[in-house]
N, C-alpha and C positions, 0 to 999 in steps of 0.2 A: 787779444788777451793772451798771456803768456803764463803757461804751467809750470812750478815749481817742479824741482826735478822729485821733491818727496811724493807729489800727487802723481808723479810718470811712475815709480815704483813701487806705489800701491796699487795700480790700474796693471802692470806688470804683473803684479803676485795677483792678485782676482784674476783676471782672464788666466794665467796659467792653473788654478785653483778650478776655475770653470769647464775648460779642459779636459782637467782629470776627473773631474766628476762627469761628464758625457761619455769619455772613455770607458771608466767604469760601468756605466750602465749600461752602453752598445756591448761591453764585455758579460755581463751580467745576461744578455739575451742570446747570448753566441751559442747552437746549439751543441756537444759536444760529444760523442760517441766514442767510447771506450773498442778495443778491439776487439774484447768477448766480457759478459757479465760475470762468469766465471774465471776469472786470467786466473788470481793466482790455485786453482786446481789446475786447471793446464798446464802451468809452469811446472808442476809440481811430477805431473807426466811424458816430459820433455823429451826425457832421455829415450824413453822406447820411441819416442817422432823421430830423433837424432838415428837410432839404431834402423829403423825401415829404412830411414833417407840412404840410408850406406846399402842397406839390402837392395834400395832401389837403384845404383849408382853401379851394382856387379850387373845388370842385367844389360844384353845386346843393345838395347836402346830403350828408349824412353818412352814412355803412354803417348799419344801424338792427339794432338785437341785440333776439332775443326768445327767449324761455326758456320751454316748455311742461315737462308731465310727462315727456317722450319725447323732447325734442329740443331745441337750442339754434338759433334761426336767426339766419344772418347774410342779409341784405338788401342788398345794395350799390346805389349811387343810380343814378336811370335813364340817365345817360351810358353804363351799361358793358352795358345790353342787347343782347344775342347777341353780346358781344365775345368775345372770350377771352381769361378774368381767370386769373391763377397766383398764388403766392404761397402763405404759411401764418399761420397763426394761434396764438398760444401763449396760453394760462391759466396765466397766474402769480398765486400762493395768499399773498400775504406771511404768511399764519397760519404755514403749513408750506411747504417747497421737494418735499415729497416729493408734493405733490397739484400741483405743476406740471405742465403737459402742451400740447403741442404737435399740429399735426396739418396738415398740407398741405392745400394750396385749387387743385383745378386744376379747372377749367369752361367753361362756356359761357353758360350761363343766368345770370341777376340774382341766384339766392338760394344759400348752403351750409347746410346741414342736419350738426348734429354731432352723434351719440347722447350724448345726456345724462346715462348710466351709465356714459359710459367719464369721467366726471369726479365728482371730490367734492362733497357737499355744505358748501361753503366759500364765501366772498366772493375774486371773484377780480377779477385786472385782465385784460382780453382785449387783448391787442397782434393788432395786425391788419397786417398787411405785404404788401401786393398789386402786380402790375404788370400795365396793360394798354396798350396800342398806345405801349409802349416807353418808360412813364412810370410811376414808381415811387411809392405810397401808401401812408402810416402814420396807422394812428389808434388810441386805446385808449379803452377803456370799460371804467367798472364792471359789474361783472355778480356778483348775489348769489343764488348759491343754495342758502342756505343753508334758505330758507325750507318 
């Protein structure tokens, strides 16, 4: 039995019709996490993130991240010994928003110590936002551990 070439391209346009509508609806359940609920206030506060990043960039060196079984450490450069450093620190997960996490930096000494079971095993960005003798610091790092 042989098909009329009008019946091949109406079986054409349905199946590609069909398609798009499975597409749609696999798109339809894609889950999809924004970078913060808040963006445009952030945006809106950029410039002082821009302005720390430079304040962070005159310093000897850089906050230095290390990641054991039991702990994540942050190291700040030797400018800030016995100062008193504040600020906090956030773990943002771009896999997932729900493994994001936050956690305040208030000290005295050079190093913070963060329990490494209050976080996932995920590839994270660490934003780091600090103030010490009235001068404000941003800096980020990769940190994976997913390992």
């Amino acid at each position: 039995m042989r098909i009329s070439w009008g019946y091949k391209i109406a079986l054409l346009y349905c199946s590609f019709v069909a398609l798009m509508v499975v597409m749609v609806v696999k798109s339809m359940h894609q889950k999809i996490d924004l970078v913060s609920k808040d963006y445009y206030a952030e945006e809106l506060a950029f410039q002082k993130q821009i302005d720390a990043g430079k304040n962070q960039a005159t310093l000897s060196a850089a906050a230095s991240v290390h990641a054991d079984a039991q702990n994540v450490m942050i190291e700040f450069p030797p400018e800030f010994k016995n100062e008193n450093i504040k600020g906090n620190v956030h773990f943002y997960a771009p896999a997932n928003a729900d493994f994001d996490k936050g956690f305040p930096i208030v000290t005295n000494s050079n190093t913070v110590s963060i329990p490494r079971n209050l976080l996932q095993q995920a590839r994270y960005t660490m934003k780091l936002n600090w103030e010490a003798s009235g001068r404000k610091y941003y800096q980020e790092t990769d940190l994976n551990l997913a390992r």
